[in-house]
C-alpha positions in Angstrom: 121.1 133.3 77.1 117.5 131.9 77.5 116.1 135.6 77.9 117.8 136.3 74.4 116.8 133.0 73.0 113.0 134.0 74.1 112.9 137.9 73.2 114.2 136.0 69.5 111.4 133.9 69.3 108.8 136.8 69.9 110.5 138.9 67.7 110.5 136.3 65.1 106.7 135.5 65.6 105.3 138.8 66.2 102.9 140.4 63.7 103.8 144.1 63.6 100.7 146.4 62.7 101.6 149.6 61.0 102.3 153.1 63.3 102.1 150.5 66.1 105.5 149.9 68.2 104.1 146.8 70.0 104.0 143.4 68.8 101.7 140.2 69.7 103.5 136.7 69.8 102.6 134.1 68.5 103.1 130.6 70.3 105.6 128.4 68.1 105.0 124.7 68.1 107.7 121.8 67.2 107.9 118.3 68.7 110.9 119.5 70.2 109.0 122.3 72.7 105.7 119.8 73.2 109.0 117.3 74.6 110.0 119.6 76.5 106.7 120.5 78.2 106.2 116.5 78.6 110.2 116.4 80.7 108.8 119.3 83.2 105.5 117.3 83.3 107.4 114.6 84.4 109.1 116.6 86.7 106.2 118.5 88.1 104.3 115.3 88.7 107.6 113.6 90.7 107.9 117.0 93.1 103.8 116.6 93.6 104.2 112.6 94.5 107.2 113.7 96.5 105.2 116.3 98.5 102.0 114.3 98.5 102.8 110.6 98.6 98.8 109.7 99.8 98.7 110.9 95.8 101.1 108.6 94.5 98.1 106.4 92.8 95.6 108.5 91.8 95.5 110.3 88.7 97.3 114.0 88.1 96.9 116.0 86.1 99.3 119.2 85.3 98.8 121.8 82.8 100.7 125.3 82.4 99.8 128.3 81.0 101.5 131.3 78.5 104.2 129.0 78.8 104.2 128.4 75.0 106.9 130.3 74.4 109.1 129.2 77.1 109.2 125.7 75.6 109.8 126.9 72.4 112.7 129.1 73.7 114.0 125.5 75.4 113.6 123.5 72.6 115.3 126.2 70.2 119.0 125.4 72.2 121.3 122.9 70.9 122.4 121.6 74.4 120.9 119.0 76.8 118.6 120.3 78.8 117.2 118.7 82.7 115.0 120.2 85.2 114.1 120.3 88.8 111.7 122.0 90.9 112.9 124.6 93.4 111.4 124.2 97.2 108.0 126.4 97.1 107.9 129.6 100.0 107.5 128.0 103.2 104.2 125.8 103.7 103.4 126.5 100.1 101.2 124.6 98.1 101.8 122.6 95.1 98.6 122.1 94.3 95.8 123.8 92.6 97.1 127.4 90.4 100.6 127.8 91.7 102.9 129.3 90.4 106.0 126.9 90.0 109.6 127.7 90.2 111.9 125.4 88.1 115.4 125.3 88.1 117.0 124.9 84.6 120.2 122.5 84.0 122.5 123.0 80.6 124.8 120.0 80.7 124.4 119.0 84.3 125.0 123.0 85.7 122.2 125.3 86.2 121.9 128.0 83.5 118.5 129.7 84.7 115.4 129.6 86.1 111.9 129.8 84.9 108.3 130.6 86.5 105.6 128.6 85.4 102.0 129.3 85.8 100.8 125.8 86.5 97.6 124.0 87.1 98.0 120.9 89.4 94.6 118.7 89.7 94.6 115.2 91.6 91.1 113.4 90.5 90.1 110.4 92.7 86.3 108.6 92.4 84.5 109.4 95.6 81.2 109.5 96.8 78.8 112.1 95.9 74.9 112.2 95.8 72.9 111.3 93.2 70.2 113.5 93.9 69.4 116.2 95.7 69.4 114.5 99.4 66.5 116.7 102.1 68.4 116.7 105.9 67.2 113.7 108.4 67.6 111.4 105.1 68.8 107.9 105.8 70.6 106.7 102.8 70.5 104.2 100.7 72.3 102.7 97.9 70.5 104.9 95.2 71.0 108.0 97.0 74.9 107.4 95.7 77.1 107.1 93.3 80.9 107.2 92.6 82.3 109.9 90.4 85.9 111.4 89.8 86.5 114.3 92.0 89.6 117.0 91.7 90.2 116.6 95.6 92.2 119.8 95.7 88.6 121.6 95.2 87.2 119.5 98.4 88.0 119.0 101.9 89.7 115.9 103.0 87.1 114.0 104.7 85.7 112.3 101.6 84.3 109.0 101.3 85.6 107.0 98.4 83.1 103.4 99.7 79.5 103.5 99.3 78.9 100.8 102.1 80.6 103.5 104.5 77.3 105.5 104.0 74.6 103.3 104.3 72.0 103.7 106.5 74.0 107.3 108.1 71.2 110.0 108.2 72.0 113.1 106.5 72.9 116.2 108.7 72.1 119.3 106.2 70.7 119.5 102.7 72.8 117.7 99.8 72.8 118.7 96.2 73.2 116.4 93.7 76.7 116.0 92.4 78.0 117.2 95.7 80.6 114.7 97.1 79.4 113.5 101.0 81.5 114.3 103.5 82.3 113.8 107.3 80.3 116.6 108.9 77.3 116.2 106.3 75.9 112.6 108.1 75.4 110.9 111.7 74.8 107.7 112.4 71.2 107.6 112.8 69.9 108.3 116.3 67.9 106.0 118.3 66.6 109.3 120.4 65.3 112.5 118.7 65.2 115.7 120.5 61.6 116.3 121.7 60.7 112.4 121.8 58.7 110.9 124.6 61.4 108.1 126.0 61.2 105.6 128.9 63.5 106.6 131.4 65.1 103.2 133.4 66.4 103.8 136.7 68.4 100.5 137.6 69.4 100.4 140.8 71.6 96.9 141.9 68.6 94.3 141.3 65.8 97.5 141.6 64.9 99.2 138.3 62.2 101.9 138.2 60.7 102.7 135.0 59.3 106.7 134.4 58.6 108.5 131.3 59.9 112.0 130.2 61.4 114.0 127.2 64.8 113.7 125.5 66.5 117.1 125.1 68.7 116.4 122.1 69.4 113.6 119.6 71.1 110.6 120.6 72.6 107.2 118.8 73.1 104.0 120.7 75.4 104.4 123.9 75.5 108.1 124.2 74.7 110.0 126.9 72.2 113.1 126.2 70.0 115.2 128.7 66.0 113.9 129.6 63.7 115.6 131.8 61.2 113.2 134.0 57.9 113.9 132.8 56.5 113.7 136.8 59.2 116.0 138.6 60.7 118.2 135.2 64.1 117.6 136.6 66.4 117.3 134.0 69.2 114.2 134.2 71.7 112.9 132.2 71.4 108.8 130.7 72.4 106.5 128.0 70.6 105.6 125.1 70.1 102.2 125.0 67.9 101.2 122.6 64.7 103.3 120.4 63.0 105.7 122.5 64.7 104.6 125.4 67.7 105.5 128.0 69.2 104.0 130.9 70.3 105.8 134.4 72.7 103.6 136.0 
């Protein structure tokens, strides 16, 4: 009945060109069809919370496309209509361009379904440079700045606190605009690779002090490989403090 409803609509909007059979529709607006669109918002947006509840308070956004006519094929009946969205293939995605099946209800009893090309974007401020950031940065409070985000186009591990940054050194190169994220920065190390480090040898209440060279980077309290600048041999020990480990 819908089908018919729609092919109607077309028909009735179509401009016809002479010794042409096709026709173009044209979308038909009413307050009834834009009410429509705003119930399967509605509807949308609770099957996204539903699916995503770590989304339940940030702002979503849903939009559909060549759906126009749909709506207006909706809003043309003269009975109730509801809605609810129909479970996705498995492990599919509601999120992003998706297309979204939706069950439709006439009076309380399903009457049809539709298909609606749909747009689903979740925006959240996080962190992102605020310029261009060179790798082995340490950053400061200038570096960032907190803008709203679509987090279905970025990975999870985001920063959405400043103060969670500050004073991490930058692993890679970081455009501006670019959100931070996990993998990007490091704590910054005590211990460079290629330093010259004291190496402490403690021994119960003996502790021998040698230089050599660290091998890697290394923060406070991990373990990284030197090699004893007397003998080459390479050993494992614990950073404890700048340009300095520990053998226990």
């Amino acid at each position: 009945m819908i089908l018919r409803k729609l092919i109607a609509v077309w028909v009735a909007a179509g401009l016809f060109y002479f010794g042409m059979s096709a026709f173009f529709p044209v979308p038909v607006f009413s307050a009834s069809s834009l009410e429509i669109e705003k119930q399967i918002k509605a509807v949308v947006w609770s099957a996204v919370v539903e699916k995503y509840p770590e989304y339940k308070n940030d702002e979503i956004k849903i939009s559909f496309s060549l759906a126009d006519n749909i709506f207006s094929a909706l809003a043309d009946e003269t009975k109730e209509f509801t809605f609810k969205v129909l479970e996705l293939y498995p492990r599919g995605q509601l999120l992003g361009k998706v297309t979204v099946p939706v069950q439709v209800f006439q009076n309380g009893r399903p009457d049809t379904k539709i298909y609606l090309k749909t747009q689903v974007e979740i925006y959240r401020p996080v962190v992102v440079a605020s310029r261009m950031l060179k790798k082995q940065t340490v950053i400061e409070d200038a570096d960032l700045v907190l803008r709203r985000v679509d987090l279905v186009r970025i990975a999870k591990d985001f920063f959405t606190q400043k103060d969670e940054l500050l004073g991490c050194e930058t692993k890679t190169i970081i455009r501006s605009g670019m959100p931070l994220l996990s993998w990007m920065v490091r704590p910054v190390p005590l211990v460079y690779r290629g330093d010259i480090v004291k190496i402490k040898v403690v021994r119960g209440l003996v502790q021998v002090e040698v230089m050599g060279k660290a091998l890697s980077d290394g923060k406070l309290g991990t373990k990284i490989k030197v090699r004893r600048a007397d003998n080459k041999q390479e050993i494992a020990a614990v950073v404890v403090g700048t340009a300095e480990v520990e053998i226990n």
